[in-house]
C-alpha positions in Angstrom: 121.5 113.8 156.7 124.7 112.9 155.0 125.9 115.1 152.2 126.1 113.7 149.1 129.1 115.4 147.6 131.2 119.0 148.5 132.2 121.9 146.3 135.3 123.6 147.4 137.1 126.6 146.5 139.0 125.1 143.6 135.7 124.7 141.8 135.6 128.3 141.3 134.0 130.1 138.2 133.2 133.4 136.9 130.7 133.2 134.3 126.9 131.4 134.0 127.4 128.7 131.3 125.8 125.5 130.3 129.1 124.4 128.6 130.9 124.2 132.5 131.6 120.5 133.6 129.9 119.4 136.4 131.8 119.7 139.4 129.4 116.8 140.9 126.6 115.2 140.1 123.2 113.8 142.3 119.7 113.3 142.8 117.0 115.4 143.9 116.4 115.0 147.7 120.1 115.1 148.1 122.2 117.5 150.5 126.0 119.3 148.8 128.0 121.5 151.4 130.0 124.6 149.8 133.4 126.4 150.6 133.2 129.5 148.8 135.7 132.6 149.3 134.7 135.9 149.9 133.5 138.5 146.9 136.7 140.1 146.6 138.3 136.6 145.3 140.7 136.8 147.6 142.1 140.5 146.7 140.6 141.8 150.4 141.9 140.1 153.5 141.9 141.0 157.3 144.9 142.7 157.3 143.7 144.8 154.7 144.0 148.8 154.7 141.8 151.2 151.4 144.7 150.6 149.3 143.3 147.3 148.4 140.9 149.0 146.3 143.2 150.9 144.1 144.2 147.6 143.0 141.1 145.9 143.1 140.4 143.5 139.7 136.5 143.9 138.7 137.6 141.1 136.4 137.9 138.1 139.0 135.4 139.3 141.8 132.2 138.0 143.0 133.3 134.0 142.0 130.5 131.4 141.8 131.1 127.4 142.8 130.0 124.3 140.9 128.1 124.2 138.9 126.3 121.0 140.3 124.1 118.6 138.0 120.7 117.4 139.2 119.6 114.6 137.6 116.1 114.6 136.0 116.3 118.3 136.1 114.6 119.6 132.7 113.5 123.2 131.4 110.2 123.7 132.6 111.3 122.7 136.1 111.8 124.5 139.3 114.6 123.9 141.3 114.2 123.7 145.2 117.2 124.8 147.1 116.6 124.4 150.5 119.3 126.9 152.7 120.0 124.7 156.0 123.4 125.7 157.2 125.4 129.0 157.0 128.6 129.3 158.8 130.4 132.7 158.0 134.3 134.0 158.7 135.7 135.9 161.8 135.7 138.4 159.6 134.4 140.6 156.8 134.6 143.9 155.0 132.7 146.6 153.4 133.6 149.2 151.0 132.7 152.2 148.9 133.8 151.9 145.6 134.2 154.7 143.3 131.6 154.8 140.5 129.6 151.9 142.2 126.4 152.3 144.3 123.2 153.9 144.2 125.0 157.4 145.7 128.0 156.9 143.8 128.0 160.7 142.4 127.6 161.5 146.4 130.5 159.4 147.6 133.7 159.1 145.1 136.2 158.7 147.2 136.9 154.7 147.8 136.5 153.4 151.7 137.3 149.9 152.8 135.7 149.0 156.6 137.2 145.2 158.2 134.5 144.1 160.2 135.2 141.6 163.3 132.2 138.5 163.3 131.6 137.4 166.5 130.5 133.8 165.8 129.6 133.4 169.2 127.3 136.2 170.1 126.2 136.3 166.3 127.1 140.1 166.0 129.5 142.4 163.9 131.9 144.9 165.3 134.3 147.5 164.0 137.6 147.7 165.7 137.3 151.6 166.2 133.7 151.9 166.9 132.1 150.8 169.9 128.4 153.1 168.8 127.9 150.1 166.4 127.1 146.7 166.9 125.2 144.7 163.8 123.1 141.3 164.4 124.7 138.8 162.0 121.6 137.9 159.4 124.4 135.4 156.8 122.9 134.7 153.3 124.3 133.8 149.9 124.4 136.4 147.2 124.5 134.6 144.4 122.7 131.4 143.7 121.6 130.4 140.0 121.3 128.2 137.0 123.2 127.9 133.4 121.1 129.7 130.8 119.5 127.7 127.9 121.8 130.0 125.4 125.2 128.7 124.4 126.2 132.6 125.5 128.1 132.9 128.3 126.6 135.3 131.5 128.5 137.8 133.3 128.2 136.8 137.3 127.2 140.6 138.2 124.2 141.2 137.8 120.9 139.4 138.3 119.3 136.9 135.4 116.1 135.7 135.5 117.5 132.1 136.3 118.9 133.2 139.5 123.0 134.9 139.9 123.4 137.6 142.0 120.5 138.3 143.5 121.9 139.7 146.9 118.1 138.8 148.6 118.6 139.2 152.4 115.9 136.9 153.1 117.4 133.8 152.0 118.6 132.9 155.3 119.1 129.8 157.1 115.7 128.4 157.0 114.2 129.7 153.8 113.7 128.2 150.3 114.3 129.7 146.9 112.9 128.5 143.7 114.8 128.5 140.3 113.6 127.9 137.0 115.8 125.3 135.2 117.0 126.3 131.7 118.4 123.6 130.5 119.7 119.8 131.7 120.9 118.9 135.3 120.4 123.0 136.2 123.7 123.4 137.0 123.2 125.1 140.3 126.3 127.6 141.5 126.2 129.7 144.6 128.6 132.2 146.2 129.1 135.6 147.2 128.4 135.5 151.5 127.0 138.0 153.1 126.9 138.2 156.8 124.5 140.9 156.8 122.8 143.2 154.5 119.9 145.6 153.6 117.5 145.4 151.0 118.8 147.1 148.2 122.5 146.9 149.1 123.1 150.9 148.8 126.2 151.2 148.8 127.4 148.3 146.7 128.1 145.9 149.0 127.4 144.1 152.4 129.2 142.8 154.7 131.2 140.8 152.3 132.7 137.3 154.5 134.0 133.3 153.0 131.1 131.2 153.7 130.2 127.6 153.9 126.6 126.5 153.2 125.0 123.3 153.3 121.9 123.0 150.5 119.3 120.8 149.8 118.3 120.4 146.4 114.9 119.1 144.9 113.3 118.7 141.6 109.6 120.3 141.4 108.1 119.3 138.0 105.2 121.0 136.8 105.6 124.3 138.3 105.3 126.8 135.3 104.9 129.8 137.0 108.8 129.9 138.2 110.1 132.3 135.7 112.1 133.8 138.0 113.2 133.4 141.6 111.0 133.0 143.6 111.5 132.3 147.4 109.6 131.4 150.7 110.1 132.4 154.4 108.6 130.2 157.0 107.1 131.0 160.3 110.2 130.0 162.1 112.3 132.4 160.0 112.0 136.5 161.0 112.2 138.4 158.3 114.1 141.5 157.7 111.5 143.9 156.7 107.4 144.5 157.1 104.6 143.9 159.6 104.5 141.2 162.2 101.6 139.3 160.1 105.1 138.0 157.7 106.6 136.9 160.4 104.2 135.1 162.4 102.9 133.4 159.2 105.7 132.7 156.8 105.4 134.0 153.0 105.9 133.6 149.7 107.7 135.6 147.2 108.1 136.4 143.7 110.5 138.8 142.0 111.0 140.5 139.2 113.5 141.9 137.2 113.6 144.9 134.7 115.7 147.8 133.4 113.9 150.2 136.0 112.0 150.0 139.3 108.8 150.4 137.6 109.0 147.7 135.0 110.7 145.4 137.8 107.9 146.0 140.2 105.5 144.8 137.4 107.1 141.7 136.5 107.2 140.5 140.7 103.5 141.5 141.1 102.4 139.7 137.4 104.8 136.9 138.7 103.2 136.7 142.3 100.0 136.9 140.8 100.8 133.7 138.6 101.5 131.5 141.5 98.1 132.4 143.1 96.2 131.5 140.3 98.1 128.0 139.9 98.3 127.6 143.6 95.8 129.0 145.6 92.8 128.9 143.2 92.2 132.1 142.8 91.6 134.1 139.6 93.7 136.8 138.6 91.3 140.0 139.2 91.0 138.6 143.1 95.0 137.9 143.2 95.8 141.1 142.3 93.7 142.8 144.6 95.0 140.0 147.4 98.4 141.4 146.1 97.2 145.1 147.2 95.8 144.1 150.2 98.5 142.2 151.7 101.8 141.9 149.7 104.9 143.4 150.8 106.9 145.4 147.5 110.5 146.1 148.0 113.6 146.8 146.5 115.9 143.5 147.0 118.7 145.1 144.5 119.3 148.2 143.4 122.6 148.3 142.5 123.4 145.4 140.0 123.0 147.0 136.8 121.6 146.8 134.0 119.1 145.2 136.2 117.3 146.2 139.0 115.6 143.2 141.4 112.3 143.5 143.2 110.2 141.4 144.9 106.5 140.8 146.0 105.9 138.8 149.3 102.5 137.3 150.2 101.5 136.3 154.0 101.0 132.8 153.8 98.6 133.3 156.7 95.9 135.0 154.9 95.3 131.6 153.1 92.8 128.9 155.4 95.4 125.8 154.5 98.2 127.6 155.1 
């Protein structure tokens, strides 16, 4: 399929905001291709040494690009983004940054990493460390809508419309769901990852440029997206639980909240939700399907105020599945 229309780096923003023009325009079904630099904004490059981080500017990282307007997209909707391309960088870079990660009290001393990305063999290498050798696993961290408030939205951390959600699973192959908060979406996506674990410890992944190619779709009635939500198919491997998820696909919900606990209970009530609207069941059985079955794990932990967890289902447990 053609794309209809490319984002490139000069479409760069740093904030969530219905008032952003649209940096293109189309109509769900349609395909848009992104060029989107690394986290850093450009402040870490391949030559770069741990002195890059003494001068690092908070102020400019982690840019988003778009936004791009859907037409007929309304609040109420869901937004399908289908992820079917990732192609990352040669390279990429990790870091400990003082007063940022779950450990920071146990690791204050900044450390930058350049990672070599093999785009052949799919694997990542450091230069001095032959002990280590990482499958590549790409993903966008961020991907999201404009708010329904005139207030603008910091791109950091997590909002129930999308942002920085750093999930792992939203590989090549998977589907995320958004819930539109005002006209046309206004969909924006950056932040590639060539690899990461749930919860992103230390602050960040393997932080590399990307270029995606997305497929967007307008899903009307779908109430229960108040949050992302994602699925995995059966073609996809996913990066955590039992071999049931992989062989079957599955469905996720998340939820966000100022603590684990509270998060936890927003992806499970949300999970629940698309059950009841989905799968016909009622919310006493759901919940104890949710038990049986679903998968809770920390996606984020590290994006505060917010932390970000998510509920998956087996989409083999259902007879139509």
């Amino acid at each position: 399929m053609t794309p209809a229309g490319h984002i490139g780096r000069n479409h760069a923003h740093l904030r969530w905001s219905k008032n952003l023009a649209p940096a293109q325009t189309i109509t769900s079904g349609e395909t848009i291709t992104f060029d989107a630099i690394d986290s850093s904004n450009g402040q870490i490059t391949p030559d770069s040494d741990v002195r890059a981080l003494s001068a690092f500017d908070i102020s400019i990282a982690n840019p988003v690009f778009g936004p791009v307007f859907i037409e007929d997209a309304q609040p109420g909707d869901a937004l399908k983004v289908e992820i079917l391309a990732l192609e990352t960088a040669s390279w990429g870079w990790s870091a400990v940054i003082p007063n940022f990660g779950l450990l920071s009290s146990d690791f204050p001393h900044a450390s930058l990493r350049i990672w070599h990305l093999d785009r052949t063999t799919q694997t990542a290498t450091l230069p001095d460390n032959d002990r280590v050798r990482v499958p590549l696993r790409p993903f966008l961290g961020c991907m999201g809508l404009a708010p329904a408030s005139d207030a603008d939205l910091s791109v950091i951390p997590p909002n129930p419309a999308g942002g920085n959600i750093d999930c792992c699973d939203l590989t090549i192959g998977s589907v995320v769901y958004l819930p539109v908060q005002t006209a046309g979406a206004l969909f924006s996506c950056g932040d590639g990852h060539a690899v990461q674990g749930h919860g992103e410890v230390c602050g960040t992944a393997i932080e590399t440029p990307i270029k995606a190619t997305l497929r967007f779709e307008v899903c009307k009635g779908q109430a229960w997206v108040k949050t992302p939500h994602y699925e995995i198919p059966a073609s996809v491997s996913v990066s955590a639980g039992n071999a049931a998820l992989s062989q079957s696909g599955r469905y996720a919900a998340t939820g966000l909240g100022s603590d684990l606990v509270e998060a936890s209970k927003e992806a499970v009530r949300s999970v629940i939700e698309w059950m009841v609207a989905t799968r016909g069941l009622s919310r006493v059985d759901a919940y104890m399907l949710a038990s049986v079955v679903g998968n809770l794990q920390i996606v984020e932990a590290v994006n505060m105020p917010k932390y970000l967890v998510s509920m998956a289902i087996p989409l083999g447990v259902f007879i139509d599945a």
